[in-house]
N, C-alpha and C positions, 0 to 999 in steps of 0.2 A: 616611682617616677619614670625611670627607665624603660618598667615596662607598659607604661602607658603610651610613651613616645611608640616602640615598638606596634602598639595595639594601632595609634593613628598614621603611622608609615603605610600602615597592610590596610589599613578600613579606609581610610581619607578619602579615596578615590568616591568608593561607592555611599558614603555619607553624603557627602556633597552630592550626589544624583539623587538618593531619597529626598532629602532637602528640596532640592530642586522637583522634582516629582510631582511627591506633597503640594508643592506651595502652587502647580498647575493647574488649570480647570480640568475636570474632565469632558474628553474627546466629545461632538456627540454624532450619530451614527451616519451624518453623512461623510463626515472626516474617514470612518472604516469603508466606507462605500468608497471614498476616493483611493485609499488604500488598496482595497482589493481592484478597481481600475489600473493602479501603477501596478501590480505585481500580473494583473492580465497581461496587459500589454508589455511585459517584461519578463516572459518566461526563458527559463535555461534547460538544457537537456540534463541527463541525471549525470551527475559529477562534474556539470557544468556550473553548479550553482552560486557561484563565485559572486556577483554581484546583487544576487537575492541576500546570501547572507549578512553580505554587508548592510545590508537596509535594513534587518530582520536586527541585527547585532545593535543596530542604534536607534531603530524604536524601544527595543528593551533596556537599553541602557539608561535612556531617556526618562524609563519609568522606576529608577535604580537597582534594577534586577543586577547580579550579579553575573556574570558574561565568562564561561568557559568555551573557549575558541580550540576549532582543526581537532574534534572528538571526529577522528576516520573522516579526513576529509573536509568536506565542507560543513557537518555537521558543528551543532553547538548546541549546549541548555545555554539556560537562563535560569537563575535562583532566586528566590524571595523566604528569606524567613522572618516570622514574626510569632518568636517566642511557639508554648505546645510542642507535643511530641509527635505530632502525624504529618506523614507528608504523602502527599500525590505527584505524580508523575505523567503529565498530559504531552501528548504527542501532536505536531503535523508534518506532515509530509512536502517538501520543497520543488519538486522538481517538474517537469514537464515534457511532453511530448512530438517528436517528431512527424506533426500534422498539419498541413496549412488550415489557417482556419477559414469557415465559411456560414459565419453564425450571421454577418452585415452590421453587427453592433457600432456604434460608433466608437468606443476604445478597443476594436478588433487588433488582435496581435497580427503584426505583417515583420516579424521577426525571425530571423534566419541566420545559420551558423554556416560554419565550412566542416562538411566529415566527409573524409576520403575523394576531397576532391573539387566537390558539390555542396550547393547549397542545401541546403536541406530546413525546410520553414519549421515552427515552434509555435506548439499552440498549449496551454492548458487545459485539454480536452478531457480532466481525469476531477476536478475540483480543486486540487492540491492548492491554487490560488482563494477559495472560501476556507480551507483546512486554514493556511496563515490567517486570514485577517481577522477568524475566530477565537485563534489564540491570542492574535494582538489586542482584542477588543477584549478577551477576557485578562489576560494579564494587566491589562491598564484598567480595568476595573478591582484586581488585588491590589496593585500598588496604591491606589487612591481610598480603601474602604479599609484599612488594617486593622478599626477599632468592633470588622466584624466578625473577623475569624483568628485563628490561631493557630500555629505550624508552619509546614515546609511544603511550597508550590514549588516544582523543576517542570519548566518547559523546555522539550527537545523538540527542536527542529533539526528535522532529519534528509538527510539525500538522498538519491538514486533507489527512491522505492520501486518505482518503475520497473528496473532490471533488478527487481529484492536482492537489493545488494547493499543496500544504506545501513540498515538496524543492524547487521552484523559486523559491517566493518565498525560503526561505534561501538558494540559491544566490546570487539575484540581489542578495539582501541581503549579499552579500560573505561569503559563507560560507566559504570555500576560502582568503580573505585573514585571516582571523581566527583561524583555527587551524594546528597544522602541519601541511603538506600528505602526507597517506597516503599507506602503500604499497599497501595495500586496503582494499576497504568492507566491511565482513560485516552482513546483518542476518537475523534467523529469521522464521517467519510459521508461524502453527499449522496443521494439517489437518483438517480437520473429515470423513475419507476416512481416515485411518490411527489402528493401535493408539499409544495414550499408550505413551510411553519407547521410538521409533523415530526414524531419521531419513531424509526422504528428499532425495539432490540432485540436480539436472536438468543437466548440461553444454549448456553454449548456450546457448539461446533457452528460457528456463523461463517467460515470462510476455509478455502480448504488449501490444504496442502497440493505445492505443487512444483512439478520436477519436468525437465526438460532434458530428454535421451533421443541419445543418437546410435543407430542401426546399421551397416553395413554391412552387404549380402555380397560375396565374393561367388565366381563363377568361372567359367574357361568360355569365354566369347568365342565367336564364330561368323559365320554364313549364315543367312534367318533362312535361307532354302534347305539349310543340312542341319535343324537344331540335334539331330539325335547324334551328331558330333561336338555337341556343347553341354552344358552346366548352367543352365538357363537362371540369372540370378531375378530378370523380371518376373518369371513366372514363382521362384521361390518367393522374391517380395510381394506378391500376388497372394500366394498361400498365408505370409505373415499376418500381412494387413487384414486379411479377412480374418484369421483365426486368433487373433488379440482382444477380434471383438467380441470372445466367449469370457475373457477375464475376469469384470465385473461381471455378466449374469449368471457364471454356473464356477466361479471361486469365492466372489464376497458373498457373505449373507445378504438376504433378499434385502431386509432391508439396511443396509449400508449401500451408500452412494458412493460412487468411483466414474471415474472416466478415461478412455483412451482414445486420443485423438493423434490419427498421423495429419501431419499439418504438410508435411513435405516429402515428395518423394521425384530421385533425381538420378537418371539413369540411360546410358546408350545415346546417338547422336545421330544414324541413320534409320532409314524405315528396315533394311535387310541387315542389320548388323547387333547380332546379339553381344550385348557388352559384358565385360569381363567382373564390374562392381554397380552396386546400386545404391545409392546414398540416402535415407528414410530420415526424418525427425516428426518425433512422436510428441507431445505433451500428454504426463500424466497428475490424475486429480483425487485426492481422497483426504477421507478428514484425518480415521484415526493413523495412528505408527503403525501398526499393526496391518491393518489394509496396504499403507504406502507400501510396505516391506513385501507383501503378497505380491501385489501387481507387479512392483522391477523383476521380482524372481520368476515369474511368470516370464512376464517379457522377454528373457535369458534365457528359461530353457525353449521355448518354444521357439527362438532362432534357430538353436541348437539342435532342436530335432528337426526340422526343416531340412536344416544342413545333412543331418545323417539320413533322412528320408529319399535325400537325393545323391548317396554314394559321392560324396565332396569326403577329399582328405582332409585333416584336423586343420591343416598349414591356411585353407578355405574355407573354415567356420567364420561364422559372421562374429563380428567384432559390434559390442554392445556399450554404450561409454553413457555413464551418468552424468550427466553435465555436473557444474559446482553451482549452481542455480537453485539449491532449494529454497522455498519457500514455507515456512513450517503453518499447519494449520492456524486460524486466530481461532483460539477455545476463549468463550466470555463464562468467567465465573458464574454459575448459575445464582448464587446466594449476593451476588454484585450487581447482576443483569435483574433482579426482582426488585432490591430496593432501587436500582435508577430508574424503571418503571415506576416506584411509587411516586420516588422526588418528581420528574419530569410531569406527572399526570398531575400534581398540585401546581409548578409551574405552568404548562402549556394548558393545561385542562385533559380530562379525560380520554375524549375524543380525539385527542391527537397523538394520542402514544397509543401503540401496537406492537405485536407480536410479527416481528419478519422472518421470512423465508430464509433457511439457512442457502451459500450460493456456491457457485463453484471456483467463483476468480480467487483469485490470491491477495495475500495484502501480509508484507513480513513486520507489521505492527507486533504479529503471534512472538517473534521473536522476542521479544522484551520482557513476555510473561514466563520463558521457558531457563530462564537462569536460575541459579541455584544461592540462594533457596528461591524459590518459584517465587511470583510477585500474583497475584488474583488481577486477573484484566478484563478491562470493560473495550469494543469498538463497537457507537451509535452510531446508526444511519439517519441524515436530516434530509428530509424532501427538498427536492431542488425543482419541483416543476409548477409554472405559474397554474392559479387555480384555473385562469380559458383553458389551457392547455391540456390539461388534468379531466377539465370533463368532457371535454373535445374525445380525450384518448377512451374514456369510459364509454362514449357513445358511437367507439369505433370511424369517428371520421378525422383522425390523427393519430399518426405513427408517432412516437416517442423517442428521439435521436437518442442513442446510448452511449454510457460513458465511451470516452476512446473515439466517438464520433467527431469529426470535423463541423458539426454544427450541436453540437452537446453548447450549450448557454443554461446556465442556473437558471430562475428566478431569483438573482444575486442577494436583492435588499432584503426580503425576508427570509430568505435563507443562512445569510448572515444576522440577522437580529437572534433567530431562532440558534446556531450555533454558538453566538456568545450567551445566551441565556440560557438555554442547556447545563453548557460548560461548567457557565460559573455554579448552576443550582447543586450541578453532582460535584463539582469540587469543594465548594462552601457547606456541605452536608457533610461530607466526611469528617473537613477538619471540625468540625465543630460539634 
């Protein structure tokens, strides 16, 4: 008896939400349409997401998931078991971007924060607002269908993907101790490149690793009329930048994909005044560890020889700093990424499931799958572009705004139907 009271002190709460749950109609899709309206027009910047998750925390509750709150931050799962030994572990991502938006929609976000100073507008120009309402529309399809599957669904809702810095602060937050440990990850990510109600999966290497270094070229400034009295750090940043761009074509193998971009460079303040430092940021991109590791050493000695090229003492060597920004490749299990191909092509039909282009942006989803023991992970791309659009873009008389675009707009409604039926078909296949 004792320990039954015990058992109803700790369960009470979340009985009474399944109860409650259960005994609700289920939602139907224009209630998620409205959904995904409130969370457009209510975007937060990453580690801002303070009052998404509280919305995100009581939809789920709602449907008696079981609610682990402040996993790093504003992060939290959500748990549902029902009996079975398998569980899945589905992700989206929360947060949003400092963009005004200019899509003209009528729930157009006109939201804005204060950073350093300034306003600064907020747009969901990335999907992260279709990534939520897909999870909510598939999680309220588990709570309401129990007598179809069996196991353990954990939805995390994650922060600050943006600046990949979300999935690890939960990790490091004990994320993996807090819940039951998955048999896989699955999360989706819109397209802003394919037709609405498609799917595309990438086997292997669908997104890449990516690191964000910083360069400083020291010199002895001067008089621009007397350089041969100076240490010219623009003309060494000069020789950098060009000769970085031999990394990828004559160190990786031909065919491995890498990238070095300087994205910034910042230096000297008059027309005759050769300056004394030169400030460079670079972004670099590659799939495997092994490439990553090539490229920074790369980048290191080739400062370095720069420097000695140009009789600079040691005290003058350029100064090379790996940000703490990584983003680890997302690898999709090849034997994971072939059956969700089959499941999706009996859900959507044949024709709408394909083979996508592996890419180069980033997404620290990867992180989730690289814990030990390694977890098998799946990221689906869902078309987000209305079909006018789509064949508009085919027949070359329309450019396709892209993600991170200040006029990036889904084709919201089927691109959310398509995301919760997705979801639930790869998650309801495994458990069962």
């Amino acid at each position: 008896m004792i320990t039954f009271k015990r058992y109803l002190n700790r369960n009470i709460y979340y009985l009474f939400l399944i109860i409650y749950a259960v005994s609700m109609p289920l939602k139907s899709n224009e209630d998620f349409y409205e959904i995904y309206k409130y969370l457009h027009q209510n975007p937060e910047l990453s580690l801002q997401e303070f009052e998404t998750t509280k919305y995100l925390e009581g939809l789920l509750e709602e449907y008696g998931y079981e609610i682990i709150t402040n996993i790093g931050g504003n992060g939290f799962a959500a748990i549902l078991k029902n009996g079975g030994n398998k569980t899945v572990l589905f992700r989206a991502d929360m947060d949003a971007l400092p963009i005004k938006e200019e899509t003209g929609i009528s729930f157009e976000s006109i939201k804005t924060t204060k950073q350093n100073g300034m306003d600064v507008p907020i747009m969901h120009a990335c999907g992260h607002d279709i990534h939520m309402t897909s999870l909510i529309g598939t999680a309220e399809y588990f709570s309401k269908n129990k007598d179809s599957w069996k196991g353990t669904i954990v939805f995390i809702l994650q922060p600050a993907e943006e600046i990949g810095f979300g999935a690890r602060q939960m990790i490091n937050a004990g994320l993996f101790k807090k819940i039951p440990y998955p048999d896989i990850n699955l999360a989706l990510h819109v397209s802003a490149q394919t037709q609405s109600g498609t799917v595309h999966i990438t086997p292997g290497f669908a997104m890449a690793n990516v690191d964000s270094v910083d360069v400083t070229f020291y010199g002895e400034g001067g008089h621009g009329a007397y350089p041969h009295l100076t240490k010219d750090p623009i003309v060494m940043s000069s020789q950098f930048i060009t000769t970085v761009q031999t990394i990828v074509s004559r160190n990786l193998s031909p065919i491995n994909a890498g990238v070095v971009t300087v994205g910034s460079i910042h230096g000297g303040t008059k027309h005759n005044i050769i300056p004394n430092h030169v400030d460079l940021q670079i972004t670099v991109r590659s799939y495997s560890d092994e490439d990553r590791e090539l490229i920074i050493s790369r980048i290191k000695k080739i400062a370095e020889s720069i420097a000695i090229q140009n009789d600079l003492p040691k005290n003058l060597y350029p100064i090379v700093k790996l940000r703490d920004e990584y983003t680890p490749a997302v690898f999709n299990n090849p034997d994971l990424a072939m059956r969700a191909k089959e499941i999706l092509s009996k859900e959507l039909g044949k024709e709408k499931v394909f083979d996508g282009p592996q890419v180069m942006g980033g997404e620290d989803f990867g992180q989730f799958g690289r814990v030990e023991p390694k977890i098998p992970s799946l990221l689906f791309w869902i078309g987000a572009v209305s079909q006018k659009d789509y064949k508009e873009f085919l027949n070359n008389s329309k450019k396709l705004p892209s993600l991170h675009s200040s006029k990036f707009l889904p084709d919201y409604e089927k691109t959310i139907d398509t995301g919760i039926s997705s979801s639930i078909a790869l998650i309801e296949a495994h458990l069962n």
